[in-house]
MIMAR-884444 format. One record per residue: residue number from 1; residue in one letter; chain; z, y, x of N, C-alpha, C in turn. Coordinates in Angstrom, 2 decimals. Atoms other than C-alpha are relative to their C-alpha. Layout:
<NUM 'a' 'A' <Z Y X> <Z Y X> <Z Y X>>
...
//
This chain:
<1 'x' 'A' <1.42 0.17 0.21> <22.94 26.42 12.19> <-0.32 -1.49 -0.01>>
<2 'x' 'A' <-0.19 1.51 0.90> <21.72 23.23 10.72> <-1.60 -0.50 1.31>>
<3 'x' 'A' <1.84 0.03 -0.51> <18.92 21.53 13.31> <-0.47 -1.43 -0.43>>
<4 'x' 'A' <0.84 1.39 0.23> <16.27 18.56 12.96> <-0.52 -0.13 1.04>>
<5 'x' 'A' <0.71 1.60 -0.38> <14.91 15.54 14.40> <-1.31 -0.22 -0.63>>
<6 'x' 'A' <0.89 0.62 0.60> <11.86 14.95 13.68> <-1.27 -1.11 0.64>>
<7 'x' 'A' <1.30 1.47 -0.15> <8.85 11.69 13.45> <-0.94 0.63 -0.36>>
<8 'x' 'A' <0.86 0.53 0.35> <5.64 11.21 12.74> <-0.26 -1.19 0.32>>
<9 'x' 'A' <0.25 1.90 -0.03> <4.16 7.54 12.00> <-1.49 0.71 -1.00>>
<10 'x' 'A' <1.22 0.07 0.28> <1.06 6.43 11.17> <-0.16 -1.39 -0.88>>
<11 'x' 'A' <-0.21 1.22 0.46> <0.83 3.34 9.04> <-1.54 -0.35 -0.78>>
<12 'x' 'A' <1.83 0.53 0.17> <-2.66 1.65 9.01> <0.12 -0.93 -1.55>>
<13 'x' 'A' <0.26 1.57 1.70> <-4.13 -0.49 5.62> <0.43 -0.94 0.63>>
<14 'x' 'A' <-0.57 1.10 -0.67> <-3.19 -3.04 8.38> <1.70 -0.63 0.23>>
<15 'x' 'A' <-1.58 -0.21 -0.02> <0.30 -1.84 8.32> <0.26 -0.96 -1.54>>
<16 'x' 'A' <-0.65 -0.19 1.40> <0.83 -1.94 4.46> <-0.44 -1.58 -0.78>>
<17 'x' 'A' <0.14 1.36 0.02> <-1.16 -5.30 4.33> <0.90 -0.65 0.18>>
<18 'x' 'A' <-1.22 0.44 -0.45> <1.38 -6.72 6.86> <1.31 -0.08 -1.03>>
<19 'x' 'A' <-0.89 -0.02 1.10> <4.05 -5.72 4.36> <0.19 -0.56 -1.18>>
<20 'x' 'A' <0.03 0.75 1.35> <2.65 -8.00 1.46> <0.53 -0.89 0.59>>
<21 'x' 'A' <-0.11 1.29 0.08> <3.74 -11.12 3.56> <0.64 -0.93 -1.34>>
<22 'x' 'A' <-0.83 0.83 1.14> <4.78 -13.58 1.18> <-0.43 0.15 -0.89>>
<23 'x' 'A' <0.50 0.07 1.20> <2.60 -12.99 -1.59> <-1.39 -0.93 0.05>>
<24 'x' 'A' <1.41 0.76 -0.05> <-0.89 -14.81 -2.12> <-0.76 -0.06 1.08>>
<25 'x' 'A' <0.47 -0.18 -1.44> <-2.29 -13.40 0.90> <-1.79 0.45 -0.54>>
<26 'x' 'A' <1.79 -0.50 0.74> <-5.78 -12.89 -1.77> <-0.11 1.52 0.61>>
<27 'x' 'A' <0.38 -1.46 -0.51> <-7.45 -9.80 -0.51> <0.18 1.39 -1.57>>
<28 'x' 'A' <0.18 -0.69 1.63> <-6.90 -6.97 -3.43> <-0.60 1.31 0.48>>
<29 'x' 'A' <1.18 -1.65 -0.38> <-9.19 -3.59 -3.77> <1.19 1.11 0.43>>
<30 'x' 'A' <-1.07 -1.15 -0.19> <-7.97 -0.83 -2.73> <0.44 1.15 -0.43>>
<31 'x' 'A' <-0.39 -0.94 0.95> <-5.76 1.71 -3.92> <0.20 1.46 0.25>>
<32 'x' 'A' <0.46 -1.05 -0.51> <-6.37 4.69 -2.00> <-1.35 0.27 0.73>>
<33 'x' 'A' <1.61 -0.12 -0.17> <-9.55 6.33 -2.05> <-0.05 1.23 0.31>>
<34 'x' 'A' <0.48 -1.03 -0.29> <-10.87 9.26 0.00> <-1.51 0.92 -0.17>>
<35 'x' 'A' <1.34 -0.13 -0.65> <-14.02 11.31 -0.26> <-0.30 0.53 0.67>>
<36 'x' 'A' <0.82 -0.45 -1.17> <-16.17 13.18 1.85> <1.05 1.24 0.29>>
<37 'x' 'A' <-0.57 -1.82 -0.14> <-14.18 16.55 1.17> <1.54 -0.18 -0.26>>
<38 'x' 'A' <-1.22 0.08 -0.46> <-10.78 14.75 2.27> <0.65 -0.13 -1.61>>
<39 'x' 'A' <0.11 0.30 1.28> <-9.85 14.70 -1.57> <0.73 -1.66 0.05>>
<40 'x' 'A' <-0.38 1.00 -0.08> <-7.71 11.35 -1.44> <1.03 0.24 -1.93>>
<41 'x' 'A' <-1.10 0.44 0.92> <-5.82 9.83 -4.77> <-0.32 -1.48 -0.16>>
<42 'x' 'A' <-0.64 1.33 0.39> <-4.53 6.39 -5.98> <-0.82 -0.37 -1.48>>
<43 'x' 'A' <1.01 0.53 1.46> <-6.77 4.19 -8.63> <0.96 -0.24 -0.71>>
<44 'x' 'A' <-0.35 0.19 1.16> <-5.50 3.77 -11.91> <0.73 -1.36 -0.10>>
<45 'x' 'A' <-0.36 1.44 0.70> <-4.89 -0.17 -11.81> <1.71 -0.46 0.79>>
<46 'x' 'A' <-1.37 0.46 -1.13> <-1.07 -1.66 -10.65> <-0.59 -0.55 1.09>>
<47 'x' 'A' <0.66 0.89 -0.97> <-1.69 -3.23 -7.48> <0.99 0.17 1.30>>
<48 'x' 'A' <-0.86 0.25 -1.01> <0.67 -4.91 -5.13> <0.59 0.77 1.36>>
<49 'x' 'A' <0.29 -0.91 -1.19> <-0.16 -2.33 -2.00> <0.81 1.00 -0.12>>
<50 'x' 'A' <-0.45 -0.51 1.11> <1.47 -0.41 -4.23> <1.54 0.39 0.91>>
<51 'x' 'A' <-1.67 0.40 0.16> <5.20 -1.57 -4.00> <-0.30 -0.03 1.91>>
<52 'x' 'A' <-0.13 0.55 -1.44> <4.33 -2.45 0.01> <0.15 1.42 0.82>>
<53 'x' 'A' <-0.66 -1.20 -0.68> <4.05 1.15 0.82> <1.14 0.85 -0.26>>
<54 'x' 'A' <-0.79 -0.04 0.18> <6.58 1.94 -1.15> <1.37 -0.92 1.14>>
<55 'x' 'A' <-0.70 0.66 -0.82> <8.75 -0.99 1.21> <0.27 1.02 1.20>>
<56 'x' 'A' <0.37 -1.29 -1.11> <7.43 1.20 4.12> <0.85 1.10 0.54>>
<57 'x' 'A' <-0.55 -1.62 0.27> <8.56 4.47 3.07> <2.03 -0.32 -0.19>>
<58 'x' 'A' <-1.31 0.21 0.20> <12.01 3.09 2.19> <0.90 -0.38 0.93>>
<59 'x' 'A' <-0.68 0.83 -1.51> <12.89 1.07 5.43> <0.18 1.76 1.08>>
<60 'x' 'A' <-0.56 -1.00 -0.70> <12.31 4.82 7.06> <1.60 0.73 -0.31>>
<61 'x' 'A' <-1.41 -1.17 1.21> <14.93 6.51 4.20> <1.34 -0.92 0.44>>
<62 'x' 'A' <-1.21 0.63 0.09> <17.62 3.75 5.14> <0.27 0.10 1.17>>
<63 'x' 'A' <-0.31 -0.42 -1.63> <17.36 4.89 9.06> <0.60 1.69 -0.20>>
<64 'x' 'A' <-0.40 -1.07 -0.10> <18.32 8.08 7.75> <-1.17 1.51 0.33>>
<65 'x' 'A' <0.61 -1.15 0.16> <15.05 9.92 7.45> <-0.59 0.37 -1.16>>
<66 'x' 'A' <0.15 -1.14 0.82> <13.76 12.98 5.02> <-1.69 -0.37 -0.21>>
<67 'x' 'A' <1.72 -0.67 0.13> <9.73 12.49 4.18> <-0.10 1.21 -0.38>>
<68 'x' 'A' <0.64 -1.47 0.33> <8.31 15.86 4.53> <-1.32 -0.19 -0.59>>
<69 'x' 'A' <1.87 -0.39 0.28> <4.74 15.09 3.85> <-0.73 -1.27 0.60>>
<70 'x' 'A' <0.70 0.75 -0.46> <2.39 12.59 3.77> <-1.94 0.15 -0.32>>
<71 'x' 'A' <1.81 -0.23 -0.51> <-1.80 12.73 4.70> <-0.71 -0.94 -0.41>>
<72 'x' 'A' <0.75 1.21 0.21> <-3.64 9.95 3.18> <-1.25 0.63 0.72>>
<73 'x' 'A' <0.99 -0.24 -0.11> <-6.39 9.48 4.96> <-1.29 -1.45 -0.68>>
<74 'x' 'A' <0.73 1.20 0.55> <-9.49 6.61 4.58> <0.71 -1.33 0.27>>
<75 'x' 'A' <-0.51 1.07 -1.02> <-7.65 3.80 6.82> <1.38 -0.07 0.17>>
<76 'x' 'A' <-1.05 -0.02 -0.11> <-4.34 4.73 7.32> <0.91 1.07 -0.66>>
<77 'x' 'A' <-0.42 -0.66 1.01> <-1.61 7.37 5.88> <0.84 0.95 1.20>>
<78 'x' 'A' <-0.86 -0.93 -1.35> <0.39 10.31 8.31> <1.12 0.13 -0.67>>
<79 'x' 'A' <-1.45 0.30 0.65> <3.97 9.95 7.45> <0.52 1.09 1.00>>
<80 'x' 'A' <-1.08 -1.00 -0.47> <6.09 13.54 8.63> <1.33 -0.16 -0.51>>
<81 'x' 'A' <-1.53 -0.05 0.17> <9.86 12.79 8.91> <0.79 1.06 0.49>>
<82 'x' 'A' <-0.54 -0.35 -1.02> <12.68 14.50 10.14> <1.49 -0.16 -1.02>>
<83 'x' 'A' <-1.18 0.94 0.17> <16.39 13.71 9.72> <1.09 1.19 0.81>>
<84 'x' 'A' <-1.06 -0.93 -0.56> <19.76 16.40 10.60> <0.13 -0.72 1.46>>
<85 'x' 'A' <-1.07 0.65 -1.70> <20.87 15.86 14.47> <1.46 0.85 -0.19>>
<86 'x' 'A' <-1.49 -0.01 0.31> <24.83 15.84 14.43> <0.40 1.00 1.03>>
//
C-alpha cells in the first residue's frame, strides 16, 4: 500500500513579490483577480508575477512534492502538496 506525506503553504502577493528580486522592483498590476462569488482567474496581459509563481511552485517539485490543488484567493494562493513516504 502506497502512503503520503502531505503540505499545505500559503504564499502571500508578498511571497510572489519577494520572488521578483532582481528585476526593476517597478510595482506591476496584478494578475490574479477575485470576485465577490470567489470566481478567481489570471488577466490576459504577460506579466512578470507570472514566471515568480511559477519559481514558487517549482522550488516545491524539486523537494520532491506532487501539487494537488491550488485556491487562489484575493491576497494570497493555498498550495495542497503531498509527496510518497518510503
Amino acid at each position: 500500500m502506497k502512503y503520503w506525506e502531505h503540505a499545505i503553504t500559503v504564499h502571500t502577493l508578498g511571497d510572489i513579490l519577494a520572488a521578483r528580486k532582481g528585476e526593476s522592483g517597478e510595482p506591476t498590476p496584478r494578475i490574479l483577480y477575485c470576485d465577490s462569488g470567489a470566481k478567481c482567474f489570471f488577466d490576459d496581459t504577460p506579466n512578470p508575477q507570472v514566471q515568480a509563481m511559477v519559481d514558487i511552485l517549482n522550488q516545491r517539485g524539486r523537494e520532491g512534492w506532487e501539487l494537488v490543488q491550488i485556491i487562489p484567493r484575493l491576497e494570497d494562493m493555498i498550495c495542497f502538496w503531498r509527496r510518497p513516504v518510503e
